[in-house]
N, C-alpha and C positions, 0 to 999 in steps of 0.2 A: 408924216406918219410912217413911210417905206423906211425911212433910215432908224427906226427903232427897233423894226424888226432881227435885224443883224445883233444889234445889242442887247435883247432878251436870250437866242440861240446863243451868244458867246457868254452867257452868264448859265445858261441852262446847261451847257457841258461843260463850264467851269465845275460846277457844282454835281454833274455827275462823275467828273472824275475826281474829283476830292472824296467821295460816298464809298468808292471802288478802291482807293487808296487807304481809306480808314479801314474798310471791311479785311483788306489782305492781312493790317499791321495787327489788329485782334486775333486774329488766326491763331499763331504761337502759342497765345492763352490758352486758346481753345482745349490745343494740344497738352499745355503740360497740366491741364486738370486731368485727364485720365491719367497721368504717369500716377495716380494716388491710389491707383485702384491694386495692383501686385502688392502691396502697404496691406487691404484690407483680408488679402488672400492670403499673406505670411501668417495673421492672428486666426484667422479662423481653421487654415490647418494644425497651427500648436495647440487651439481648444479641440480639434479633432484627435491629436496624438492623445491628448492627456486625459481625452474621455476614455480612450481604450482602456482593457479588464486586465489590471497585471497580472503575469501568471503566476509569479509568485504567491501570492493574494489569496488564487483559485487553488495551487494546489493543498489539500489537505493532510494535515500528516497522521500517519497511522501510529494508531497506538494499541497497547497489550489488550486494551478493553476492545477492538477490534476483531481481534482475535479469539480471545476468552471473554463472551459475553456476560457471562456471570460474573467477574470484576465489579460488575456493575451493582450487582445486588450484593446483601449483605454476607458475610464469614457465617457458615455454618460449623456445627461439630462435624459430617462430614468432609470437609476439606482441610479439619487439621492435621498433619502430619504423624505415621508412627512414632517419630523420633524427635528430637530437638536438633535444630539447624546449627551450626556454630559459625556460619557465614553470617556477618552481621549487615551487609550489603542487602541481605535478602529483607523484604518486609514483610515479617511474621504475619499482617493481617489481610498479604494477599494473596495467602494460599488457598488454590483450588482445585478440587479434586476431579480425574478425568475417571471415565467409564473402569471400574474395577476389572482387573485382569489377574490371572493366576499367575503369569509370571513376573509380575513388577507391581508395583505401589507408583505411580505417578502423581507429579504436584506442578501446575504452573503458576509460578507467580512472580512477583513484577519486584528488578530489585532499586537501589537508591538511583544510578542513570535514565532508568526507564525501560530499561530492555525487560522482554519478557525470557524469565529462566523457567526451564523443566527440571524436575529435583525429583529424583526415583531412587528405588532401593529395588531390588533383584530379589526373588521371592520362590521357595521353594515349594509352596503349599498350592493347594488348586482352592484356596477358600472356605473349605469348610472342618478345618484345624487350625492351629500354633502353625506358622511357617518361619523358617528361618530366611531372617532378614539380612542383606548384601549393601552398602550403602550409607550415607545418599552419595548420590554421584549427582552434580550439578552445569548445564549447559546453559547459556544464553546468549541472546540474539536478539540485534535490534528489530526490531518489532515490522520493520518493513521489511527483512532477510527473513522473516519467522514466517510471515504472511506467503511469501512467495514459498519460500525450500522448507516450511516446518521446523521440528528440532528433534534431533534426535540424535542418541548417545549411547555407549558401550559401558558396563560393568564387567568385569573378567571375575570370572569364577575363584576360590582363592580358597583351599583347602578341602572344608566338610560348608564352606557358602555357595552357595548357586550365582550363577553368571546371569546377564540377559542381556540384549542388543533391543532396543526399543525406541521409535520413532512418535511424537504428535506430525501426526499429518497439515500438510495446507490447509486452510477452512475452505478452498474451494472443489478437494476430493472430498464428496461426500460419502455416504457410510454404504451406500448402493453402487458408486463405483468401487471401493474398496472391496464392497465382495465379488465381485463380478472377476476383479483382479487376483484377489486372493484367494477364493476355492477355483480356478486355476492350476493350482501348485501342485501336485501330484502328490496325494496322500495327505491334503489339506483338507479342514472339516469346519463345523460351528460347534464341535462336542466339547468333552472339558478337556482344556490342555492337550489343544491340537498343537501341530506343528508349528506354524503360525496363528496367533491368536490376533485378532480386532474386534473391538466395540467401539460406539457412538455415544457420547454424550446425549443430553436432550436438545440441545444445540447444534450438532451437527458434527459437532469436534470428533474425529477419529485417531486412535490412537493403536498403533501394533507394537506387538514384541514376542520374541522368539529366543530360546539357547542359542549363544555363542555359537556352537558347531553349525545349526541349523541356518545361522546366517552367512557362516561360508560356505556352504554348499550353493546358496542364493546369489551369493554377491551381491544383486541387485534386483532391486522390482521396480517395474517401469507404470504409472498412472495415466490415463488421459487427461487433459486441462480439458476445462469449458471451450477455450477457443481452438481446440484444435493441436495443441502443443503436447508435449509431455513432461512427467512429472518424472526423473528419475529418482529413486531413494537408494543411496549407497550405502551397503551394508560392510564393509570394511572395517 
């Protein structure tokens, strides 16, 4: 009975150390199943890049109906032109008419590229006769240059015709900052055929103009932005 004893303990740490031998050799495995795991973190960052918002995508582009919201509605008889345009570029049926002024006729409308152009004639009449008309003189501007700095442009006087220098304002100078700025000017008024004249659209659109002389004495009129900036309009 005593001499078995010895041979159950030498079978009993035969077999524990065969258990201890096996358990180290699995190990390895253990190990290279997490190497799979950086694998599932590469896919789920590139579905995270490619959910992102591209900003191309977000930004939106500005266009003349931006600017001139009456684009949008239909061509009246007041926004047809005194004259016929001989620019063929221009599209005849997106002429439209800004706030009447005594010293110009202004017209914006959108030509074959997409820019928005101003088409004015220089005007001798204060409105309530025949004026002799100067013109057209045609500017444009891509419609995100137009939004920011306006458009505005020179006709030079040219015998027994009248001159003018005449600006559409940014849509973001409204017709309240505009006066604030412009009865300022010393001997500037809202009567007929002030020095500098403005009016507003029903949209908001402001639009000045002034004689040639009158805008070199100026040089320049300075606006506030919304944010804090300024607006300069060179009168040159």
């Amino acid at each position: 009975m005593n001499s078995k004893i010895p041979l159950v303990l030498g079978l009993s740490t035969v077999l524990l150390v065969t258990s201890c031998a096996a358990s180290v050799e699995t190990a390895p495995n253990a190990k290279d199943t997490t190497t799979s795991v950086p694998v599932v973190s590469d896919v789920t960052e590139s579905n995270t890049q490619s959910a992102l918002p591209s900003t191309t995508a977000e930004s939106k582009e500005i266009t003349a109906e931006d600017i001139v919201p009456t684009l949008k509605l239909a061509q009246s008889d007041t926004d047809l032109p005194p004259e016929e345009i001989e620019d063929a570029s221009i599209k005849k049926e997106t002429f439209r008419a800004l706030a009447p002024l005594s010293y110009s006729r202004e017209y914006p409308a959108v030509n074959e590229s997409g820019d928005l152009c101003l088409v004015a004639w220089a005007s001798s009449g204060d409105g309530d006769g025949p004026a002799t008309l100067n013109g057209p003189k045609i500017q444009c501007q891509d419609p995100t240059e137009a939004k920011e700095n306006g458009i505005s442009l020179k006709i030079e006087s040219d015998k027994d015709k009248p001159g003018v220098v005449l600006a559409m304002l940014p849509p973001e100078i409204t017709e309240d900052v505009a006066r604030s700025v412009l009865l300022k000017i010393p001997g500037n008024h809202e009567d007929l055929r002030p020095p500098v004249e403005f009016r507003a659209t029903e949209d908001g659109l402001v639009s000045l103009a002034m004689e040639p002389e009158t805008a070199k004495d100026l040089g320049e009129i300075t606006f506030p932005r919304k944010e804090g900036s300024e607006f300069v309009l060179n009168l040159d």
